[in-house]
C-alpha positions as CSV (number, residue, x, y, z in Angstrom):
1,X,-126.5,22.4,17.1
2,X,-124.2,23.7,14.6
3,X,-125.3,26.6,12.6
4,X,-126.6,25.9,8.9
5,X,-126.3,28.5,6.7
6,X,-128.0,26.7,3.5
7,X,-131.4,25.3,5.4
8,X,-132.8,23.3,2.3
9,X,-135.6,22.0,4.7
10,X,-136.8,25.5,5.2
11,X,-137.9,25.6,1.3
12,X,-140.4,23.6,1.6
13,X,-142.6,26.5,3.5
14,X,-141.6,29.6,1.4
15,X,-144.1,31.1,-0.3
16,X,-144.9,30.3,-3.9
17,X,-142.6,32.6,-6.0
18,X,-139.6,32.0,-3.9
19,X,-136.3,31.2,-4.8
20,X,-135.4,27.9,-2.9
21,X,-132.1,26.7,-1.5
22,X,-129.6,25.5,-3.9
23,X,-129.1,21.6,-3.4
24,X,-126.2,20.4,-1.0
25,X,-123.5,19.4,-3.2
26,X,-122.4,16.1,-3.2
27,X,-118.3,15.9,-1.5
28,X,-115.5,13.6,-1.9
29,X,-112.4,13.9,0.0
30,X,-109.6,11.5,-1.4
31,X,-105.9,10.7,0.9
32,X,-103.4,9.2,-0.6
33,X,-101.1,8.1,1.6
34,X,-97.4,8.8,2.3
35,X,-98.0,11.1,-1.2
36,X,-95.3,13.8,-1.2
37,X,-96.4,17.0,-3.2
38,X,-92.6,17.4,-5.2
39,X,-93.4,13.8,-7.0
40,X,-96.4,15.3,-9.0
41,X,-96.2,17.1,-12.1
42,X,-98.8,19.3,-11.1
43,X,-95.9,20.6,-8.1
44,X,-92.9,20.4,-10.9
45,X,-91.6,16.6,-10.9
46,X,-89.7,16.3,-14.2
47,X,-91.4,12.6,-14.9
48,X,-95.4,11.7,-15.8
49,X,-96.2,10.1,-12.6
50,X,-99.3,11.9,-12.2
51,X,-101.3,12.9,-15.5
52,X,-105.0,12.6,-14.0
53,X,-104.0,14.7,-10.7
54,X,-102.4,17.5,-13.1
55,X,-105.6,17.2,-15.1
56,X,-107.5,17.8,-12.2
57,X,-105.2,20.5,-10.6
58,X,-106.0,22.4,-13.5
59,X,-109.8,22.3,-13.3
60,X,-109.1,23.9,-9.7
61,X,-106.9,25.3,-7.1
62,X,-104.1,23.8,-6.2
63,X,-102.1,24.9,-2.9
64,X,-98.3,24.9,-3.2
65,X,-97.4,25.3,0.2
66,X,-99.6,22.7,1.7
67,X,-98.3,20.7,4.7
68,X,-99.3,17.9,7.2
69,X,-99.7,18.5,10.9
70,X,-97.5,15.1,11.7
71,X,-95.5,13.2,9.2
72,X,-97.5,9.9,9.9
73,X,-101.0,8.7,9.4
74,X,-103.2,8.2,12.3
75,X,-102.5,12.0,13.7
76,X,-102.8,13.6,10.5
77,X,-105.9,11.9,9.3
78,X,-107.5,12.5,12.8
79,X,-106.4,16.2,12.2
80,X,-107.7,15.9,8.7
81,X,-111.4,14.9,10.5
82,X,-111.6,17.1,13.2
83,X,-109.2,20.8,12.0
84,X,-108.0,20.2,15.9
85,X,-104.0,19.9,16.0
86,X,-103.0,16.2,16.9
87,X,-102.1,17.3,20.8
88,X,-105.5,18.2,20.7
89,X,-107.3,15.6,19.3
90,X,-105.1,12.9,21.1
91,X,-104.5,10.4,18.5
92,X,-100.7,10.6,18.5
93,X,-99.3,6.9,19.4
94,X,-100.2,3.3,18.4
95,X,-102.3,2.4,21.3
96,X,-103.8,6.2,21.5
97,X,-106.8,7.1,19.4
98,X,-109.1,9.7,18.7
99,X,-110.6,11.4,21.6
100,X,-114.2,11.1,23.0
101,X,-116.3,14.3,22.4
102,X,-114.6,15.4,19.9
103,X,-116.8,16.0,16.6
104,X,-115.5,15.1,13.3
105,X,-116.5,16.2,9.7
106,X,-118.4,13.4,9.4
107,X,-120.6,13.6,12.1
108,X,-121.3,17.3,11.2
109,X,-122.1,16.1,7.8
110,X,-124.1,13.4,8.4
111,X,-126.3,16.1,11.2
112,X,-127.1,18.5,8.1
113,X,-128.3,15.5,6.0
114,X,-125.4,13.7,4.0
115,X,-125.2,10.4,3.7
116,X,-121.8,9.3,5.1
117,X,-119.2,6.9,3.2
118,X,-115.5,6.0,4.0
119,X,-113.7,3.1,2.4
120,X,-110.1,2.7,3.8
121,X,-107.0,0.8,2.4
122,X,-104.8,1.4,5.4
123,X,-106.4,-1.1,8.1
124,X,-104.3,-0.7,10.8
125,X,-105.0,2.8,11.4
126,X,-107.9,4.4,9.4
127,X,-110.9,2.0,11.0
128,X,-113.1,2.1,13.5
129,X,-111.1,1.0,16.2
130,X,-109.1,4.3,16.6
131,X,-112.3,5.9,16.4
132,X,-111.6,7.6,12.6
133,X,-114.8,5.9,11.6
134,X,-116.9,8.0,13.5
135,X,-120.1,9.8,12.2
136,X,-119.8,7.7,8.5
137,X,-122.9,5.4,8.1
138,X,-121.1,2.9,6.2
139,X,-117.4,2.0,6.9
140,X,-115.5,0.2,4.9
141,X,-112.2,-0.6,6.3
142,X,-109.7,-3.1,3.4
143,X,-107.4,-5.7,3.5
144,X,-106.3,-8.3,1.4
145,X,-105.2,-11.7,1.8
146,X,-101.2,-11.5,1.0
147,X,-99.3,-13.9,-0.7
148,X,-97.2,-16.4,1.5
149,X,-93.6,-15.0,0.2
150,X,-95.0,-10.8,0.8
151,X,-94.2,-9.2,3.7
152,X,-98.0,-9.3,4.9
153,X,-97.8,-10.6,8.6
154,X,-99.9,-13.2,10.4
155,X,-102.9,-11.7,11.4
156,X,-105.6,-13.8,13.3
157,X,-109.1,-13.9,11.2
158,X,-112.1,-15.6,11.9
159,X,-110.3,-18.1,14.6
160,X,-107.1,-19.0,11.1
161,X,-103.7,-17.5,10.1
162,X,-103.9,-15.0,7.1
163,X,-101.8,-13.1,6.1
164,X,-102.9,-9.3,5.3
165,X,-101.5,-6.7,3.1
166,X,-103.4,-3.3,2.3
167,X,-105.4,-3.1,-1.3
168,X,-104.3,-1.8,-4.1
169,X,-106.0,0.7,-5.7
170,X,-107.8,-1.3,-8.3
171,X,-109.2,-3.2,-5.3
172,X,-110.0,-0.1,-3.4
173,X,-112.1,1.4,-6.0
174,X,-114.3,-2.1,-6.3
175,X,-115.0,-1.6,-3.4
176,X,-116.1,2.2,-3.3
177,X,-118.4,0.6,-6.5
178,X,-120.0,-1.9,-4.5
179,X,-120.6,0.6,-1.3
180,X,-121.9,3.0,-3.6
181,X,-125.7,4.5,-2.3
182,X,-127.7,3.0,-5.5
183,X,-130.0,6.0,-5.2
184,X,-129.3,9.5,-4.8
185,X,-131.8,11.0,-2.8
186,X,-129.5,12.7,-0.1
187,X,-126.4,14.9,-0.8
188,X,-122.8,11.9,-0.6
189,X,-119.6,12.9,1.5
190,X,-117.3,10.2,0.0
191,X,-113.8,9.5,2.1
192,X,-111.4,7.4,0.4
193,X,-108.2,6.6,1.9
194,X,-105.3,5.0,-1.4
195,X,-102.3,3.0,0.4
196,X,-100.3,2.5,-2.8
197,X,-97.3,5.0,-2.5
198,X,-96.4,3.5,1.2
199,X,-94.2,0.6,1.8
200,X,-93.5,-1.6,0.7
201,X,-92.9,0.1,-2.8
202,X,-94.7,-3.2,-4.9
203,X,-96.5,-1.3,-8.2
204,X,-98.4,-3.3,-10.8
205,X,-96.3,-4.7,-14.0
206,X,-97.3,-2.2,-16.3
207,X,-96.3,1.2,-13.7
208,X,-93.0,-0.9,-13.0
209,X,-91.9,-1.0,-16.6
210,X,-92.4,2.5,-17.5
211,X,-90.6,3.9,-14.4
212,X,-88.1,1.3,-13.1
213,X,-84.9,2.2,-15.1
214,X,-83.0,-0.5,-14.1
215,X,-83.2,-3.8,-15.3
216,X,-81.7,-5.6,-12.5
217,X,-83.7,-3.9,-10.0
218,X,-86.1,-6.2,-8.1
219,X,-89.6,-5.9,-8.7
220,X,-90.6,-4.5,-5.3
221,X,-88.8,-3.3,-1.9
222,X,-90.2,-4.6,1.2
223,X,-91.0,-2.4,4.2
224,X,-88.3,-4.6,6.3
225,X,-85.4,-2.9,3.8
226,X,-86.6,0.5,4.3
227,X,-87.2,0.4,8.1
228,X,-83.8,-0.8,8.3
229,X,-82.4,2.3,5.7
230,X,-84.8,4.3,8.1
231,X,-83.2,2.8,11.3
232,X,-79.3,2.9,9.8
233,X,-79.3,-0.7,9.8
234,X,-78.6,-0.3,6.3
235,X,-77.3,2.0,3.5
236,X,-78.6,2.2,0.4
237,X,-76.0,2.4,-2.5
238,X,-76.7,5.3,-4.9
239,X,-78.2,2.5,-7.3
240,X,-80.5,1.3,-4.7
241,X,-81.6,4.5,-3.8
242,X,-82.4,5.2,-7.6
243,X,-85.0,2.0,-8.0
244,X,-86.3,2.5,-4.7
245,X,-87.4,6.0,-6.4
246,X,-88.3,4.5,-9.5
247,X,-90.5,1.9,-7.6
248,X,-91.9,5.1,-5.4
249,X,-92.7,7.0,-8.7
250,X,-94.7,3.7,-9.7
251,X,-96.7,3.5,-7.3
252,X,-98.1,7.2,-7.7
253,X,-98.8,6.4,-11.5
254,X,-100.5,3.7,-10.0
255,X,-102.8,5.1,-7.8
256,X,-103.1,8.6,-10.4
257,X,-104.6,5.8,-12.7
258,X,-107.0,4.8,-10.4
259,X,-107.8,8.4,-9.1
260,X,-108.7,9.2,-12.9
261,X,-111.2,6.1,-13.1
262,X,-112.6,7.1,-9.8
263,X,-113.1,10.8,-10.9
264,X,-114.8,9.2,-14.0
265,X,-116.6,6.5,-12.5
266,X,-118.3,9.0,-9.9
267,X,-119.6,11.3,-13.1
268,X,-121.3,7.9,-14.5
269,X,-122.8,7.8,-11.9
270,X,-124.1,10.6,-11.8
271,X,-122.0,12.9,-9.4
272,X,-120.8,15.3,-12.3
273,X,-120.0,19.1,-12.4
274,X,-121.6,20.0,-9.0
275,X,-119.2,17.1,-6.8
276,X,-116.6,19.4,-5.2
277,X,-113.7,17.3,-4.6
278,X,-110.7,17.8,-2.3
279,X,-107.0,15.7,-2.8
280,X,-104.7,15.4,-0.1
281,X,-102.1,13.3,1.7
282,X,-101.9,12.7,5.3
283,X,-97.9,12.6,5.1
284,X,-94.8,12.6,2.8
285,X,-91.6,10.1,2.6
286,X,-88.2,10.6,2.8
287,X,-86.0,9.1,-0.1
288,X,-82.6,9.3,0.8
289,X,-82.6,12.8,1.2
290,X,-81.4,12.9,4.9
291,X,-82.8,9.4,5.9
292,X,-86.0,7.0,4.8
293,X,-89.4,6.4,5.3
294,X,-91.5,8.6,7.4
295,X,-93.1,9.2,10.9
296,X,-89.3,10.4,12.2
297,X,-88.9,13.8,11.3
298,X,-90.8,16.9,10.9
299,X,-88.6,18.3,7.4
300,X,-89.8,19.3,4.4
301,X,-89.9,15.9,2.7
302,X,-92.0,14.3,5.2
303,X,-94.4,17.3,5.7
304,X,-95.3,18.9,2.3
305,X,-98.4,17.2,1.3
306,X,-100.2,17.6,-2.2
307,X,-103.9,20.1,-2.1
308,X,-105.9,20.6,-4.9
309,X,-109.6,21.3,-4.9
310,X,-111.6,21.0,-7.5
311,X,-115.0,23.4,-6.9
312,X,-117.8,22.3,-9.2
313,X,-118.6,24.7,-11.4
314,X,-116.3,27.5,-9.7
315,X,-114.7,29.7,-11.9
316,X,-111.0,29.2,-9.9
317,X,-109.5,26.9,-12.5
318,X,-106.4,26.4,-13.0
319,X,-105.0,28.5,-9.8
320,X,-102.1,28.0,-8.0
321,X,-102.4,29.6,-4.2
322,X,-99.2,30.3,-2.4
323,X,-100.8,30.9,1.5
324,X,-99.1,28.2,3.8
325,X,-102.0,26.1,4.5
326,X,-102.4,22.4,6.6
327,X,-104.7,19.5,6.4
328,X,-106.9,21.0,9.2
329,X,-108.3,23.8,6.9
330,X,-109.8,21.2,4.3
331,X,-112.6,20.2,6.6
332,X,-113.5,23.4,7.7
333,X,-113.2,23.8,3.5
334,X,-116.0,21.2,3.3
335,X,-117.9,22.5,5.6
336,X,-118.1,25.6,3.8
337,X,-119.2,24.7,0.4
338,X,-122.3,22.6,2.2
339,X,-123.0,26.0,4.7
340,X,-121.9,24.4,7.6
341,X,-120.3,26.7,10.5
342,X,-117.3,24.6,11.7
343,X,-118.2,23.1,14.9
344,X,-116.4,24.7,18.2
345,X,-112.7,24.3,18.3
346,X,-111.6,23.9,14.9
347,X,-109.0,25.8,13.9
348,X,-109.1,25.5,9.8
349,X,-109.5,28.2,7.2
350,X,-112.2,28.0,4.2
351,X,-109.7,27.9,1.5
352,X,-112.1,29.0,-0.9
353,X,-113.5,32.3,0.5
354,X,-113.2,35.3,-1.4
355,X,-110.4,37.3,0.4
356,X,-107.1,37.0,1.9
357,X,-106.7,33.6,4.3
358,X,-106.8,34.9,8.1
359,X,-103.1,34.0,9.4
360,X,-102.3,31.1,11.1
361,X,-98.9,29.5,12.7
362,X,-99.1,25.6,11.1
363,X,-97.8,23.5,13.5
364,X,-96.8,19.8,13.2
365,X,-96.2,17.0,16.0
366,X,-94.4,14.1,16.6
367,X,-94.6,12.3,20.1
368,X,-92.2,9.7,21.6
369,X,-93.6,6.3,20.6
370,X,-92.7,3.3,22.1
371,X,-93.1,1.4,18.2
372,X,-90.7,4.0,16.9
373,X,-88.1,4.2,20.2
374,X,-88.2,0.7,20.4
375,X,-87.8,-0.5,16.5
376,X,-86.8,2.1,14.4
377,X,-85.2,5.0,16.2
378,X,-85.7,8.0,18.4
379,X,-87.9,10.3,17.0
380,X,-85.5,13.4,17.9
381,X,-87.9,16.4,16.8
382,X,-90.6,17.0,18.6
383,X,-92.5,20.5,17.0
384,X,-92.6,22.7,14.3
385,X,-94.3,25.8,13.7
386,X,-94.8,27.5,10.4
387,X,-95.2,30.7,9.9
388,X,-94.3,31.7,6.4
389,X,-91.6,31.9,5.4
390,X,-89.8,31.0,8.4
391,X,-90.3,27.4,9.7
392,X,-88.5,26.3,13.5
393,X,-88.3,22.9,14.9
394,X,-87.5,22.2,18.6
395,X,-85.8,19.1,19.5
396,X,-86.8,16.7,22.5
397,X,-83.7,17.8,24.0
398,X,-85.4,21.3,23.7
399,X,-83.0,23.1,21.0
400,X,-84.6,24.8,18.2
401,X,-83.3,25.3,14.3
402,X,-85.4,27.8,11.8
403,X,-85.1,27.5,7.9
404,X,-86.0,30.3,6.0
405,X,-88.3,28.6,3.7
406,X,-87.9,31.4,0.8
407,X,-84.6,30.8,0.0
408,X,-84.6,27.0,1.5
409,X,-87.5,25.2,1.0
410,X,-85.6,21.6,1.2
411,X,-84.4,23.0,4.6
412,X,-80.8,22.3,4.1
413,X,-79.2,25.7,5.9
414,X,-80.6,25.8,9.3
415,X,-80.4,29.1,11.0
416,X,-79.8,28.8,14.7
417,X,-80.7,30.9,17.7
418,X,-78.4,34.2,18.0
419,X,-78.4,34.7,14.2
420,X,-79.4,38.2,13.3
421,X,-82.1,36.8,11.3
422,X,-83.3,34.1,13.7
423,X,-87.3,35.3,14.1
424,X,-87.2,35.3,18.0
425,X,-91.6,35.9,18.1
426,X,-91.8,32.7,16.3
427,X,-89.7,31.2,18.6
428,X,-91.6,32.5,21.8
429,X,-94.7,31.7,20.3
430,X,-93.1,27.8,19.9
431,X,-91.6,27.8,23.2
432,X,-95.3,28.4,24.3
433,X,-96.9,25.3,22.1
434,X,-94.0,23.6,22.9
435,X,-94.8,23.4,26.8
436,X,-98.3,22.8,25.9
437,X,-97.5,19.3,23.7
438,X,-97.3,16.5,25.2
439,X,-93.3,14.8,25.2
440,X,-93.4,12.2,27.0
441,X,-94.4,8.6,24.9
442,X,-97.6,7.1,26.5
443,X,-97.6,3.6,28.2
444,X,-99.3,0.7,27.4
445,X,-98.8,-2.6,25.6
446,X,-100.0,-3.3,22.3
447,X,-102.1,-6.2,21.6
448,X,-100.7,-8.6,19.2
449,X,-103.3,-7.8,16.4
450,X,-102.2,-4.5,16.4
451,X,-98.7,-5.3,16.5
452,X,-99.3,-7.9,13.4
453,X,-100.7,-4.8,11.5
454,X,-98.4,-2.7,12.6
455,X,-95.4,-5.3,11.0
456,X,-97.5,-5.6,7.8
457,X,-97.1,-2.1,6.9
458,X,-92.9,-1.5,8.1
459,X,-93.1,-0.1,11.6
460,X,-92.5,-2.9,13.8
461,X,-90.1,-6.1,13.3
């Protein structure tokens, strides 16, 4: 049993007089997926992509060295649940899921007493079968019937054909309405999980005409294009590479929208000023940068993830934190504000504790893959460690670059072993996680469901 540190139960037997336990605030965790922080106006982006996160970000903290602990979904999300790094928790290929016996926030929250919800755009890996729906009473994972020209794939259904693409996040938020507990007699964790920044880049009319500066630029890029830019077997001209922003900026007005209407729908319901809310993306993208999409490097780009928290009726408003922070301290975050001790093994921080953070090394994984080796490329970093503000990645060939995060936080002058500066604990203290991650790409073949859903989202032909 996990110790509770706010034991509402307990008030009904204190004597008369007694102050009781506050009530267990109600907690909504929102991802929004393949959401890099430098594309919000909140983090310094020069265009209005993001008006209702900025809003937000200034009713609470907001974290400006935030990062992911892998630069694709199902590890970081499974990091996000359980504050275990993804060698840890296992969930770091197609075919490999979250591990038995390992518990989740969920599951913790659902022991003290909170009624458990998760509604989830990205179907192929945010469900129950890779075991992210544990501990959640009800489970909503989404997909939509696509439409015969998209680049949804075949996907078997009931016995038929369909073809599936993810919801947007109009749809998603119907269906967080419908899910909704009618009645509020225990304490909500909400989990929502927004698909519309990933590829393919396909925003609504309206987000498309504000940000698309190019007339001739088509109304949406498929995944195929930019799993081939991702792959080098294409190049994007500097025009193409300026829509394929444009359409990237339009998604994340798109899904800002819908953030703002879920932020107000929630208080019409009646989960106002005491709902402590909590922001994030499991991942980043590049754009042209140093190459495309995601899941294939461990830079800056692909790592540095958007946090804001926004506490109730805490006084930190409007604060910006600088402490170099990861995905696995929000849970433990959570935890917190209900009085929940973390359960055994999880590493996170409670962000919003008065004091300095205790220091830890932020790491990040990416294991060999055999979706990635096979249709995309080699995945040629393996692990990074953080520890501000120097950041080193090693190589599966086993070489190791630092950037000096300070002066370079796009991390375009690496620093290599032998410069005077080159921080040689950090390195021994890789060289030790290093032999402690797993390399080597696990076997297995997938199924072809999974390799259907895997096509419908851009990592598989």
């Amino acid at each position: 049993m996990f110790a509770l540190r706010v034991l509402a139960s307990l008030a009904l037997f204190a004597p008369l007089g007694c102050e009781t336990a506050p009530p267990l605030p109600d907690l909504v965790l929102v991802t929004i997926d393949t959401l890099r922080a430098d594309h919000l106006g909140a983090y310094g982006y020069e265009r209005a992509t993001s008006p209702n996160l900025d809003k937000l970000a200034s009713k609470g903290v907001l974290f400006t060295r935030a990062s992911a602990p892998s630069s694709w979904t199902k590890p970081s999300i499974a990091s996000l649940f359980t504050s275990r790094e993804p060698g840890e928790h296992g969930a770091v290929a197609f075919e490999r899921h979250l591990a038995p016996g390992l518990t989740t926030l969920a599951e913790q929250l659902s022991a003290a007493g909170y009624r458990t919800l998760g509604v989830s755009g990205n179907f192929v890996h945010v469900n129950e079968a890779t075991g992210l729906a544990r501990g959640f009473d009800t489970w909503l994972t989404v997909s939509r019937r696509a439409a015969p020209d998209s680049s949804g794939e075949t996907w078997k259904a009931g016995g038929q054909d369909v073809m599936l693409r993810p919801p947007d996040a109009d749809e998603l938020n119907a269906e967080v309405w419908k899910a909704l507990p009618d009645t509020r007699e225990t304490p909500l964790f909400l989990y929502v999980h927004y698909m519309d920044p990933h590829a393919d880049y396909a925003p609504p009319d309206r987000f498309r005409a504000a940000f698309v500066r190019d007339d001739d630029a088509p109304a949406r890029a498929s995944s195929q294009r930019i799993v081939d830019l991702a792959a080098g077997r294409a190049v994007a001209s500097p025009a193409e590479r300026r829509w394929l922003v444009d359409l990237y900026d339009a998604e994340i007005a798109a899904v800002d929208a819908a953030v703002g209407e879920l932020v107000s729908g929630l208080a019409a319901r009646g989960y106002g000023d005491d709902t402590i809310f909590a922001f994030v993306s499991d991942h980043g993208e590049a754009l042209g940068e140093r190459g495309w999409f995601h899941a294939l490097d461990l830079h800056a780009e692909s790592l540095s993830v958007p946090l804001i928290l926004v506490a109730g009726r805490s006084a930190s408003q409007g604060i910006r934190r600088d402490d170099a922070v990861d995905l696995l301290d929000v849970p433990t975050t959570l935890l917190a504000r209900a009085g929940i001790d973390p359960a055994p093994g999880m590493r996170g921080r409670d962000l919003l504790a008065d004091g300095a953070l205790p220091p830890r090394d932020l790491a990040a994984e990416l294991h060999a893959d055999p979706v990635f080796e096979e249709h995309v490329r080699p995945r040629e970093q393996r692990l990074a460690l953080l520890r501000w503000p120097w950041k080193l990645v090693a190589t599966r060939d086993g070489s190791v670059v630092g950037y000096q995060l300070e002066g370079d936080a796009r991390e375009l002058r690496p620093v290599q072993p032998g410069d005077p500066a080159f921080p040689t604990d950090l390195a021994a203290a890789l060289s030790v996680r290093r032999s402690q991650v797993e390399t080597t790409g696990p076997s297995g073949v997938l199924g072809d469901d999974a390799r259907a859903g895997l096509r419908a989202l851009g990592y598989a032909e």
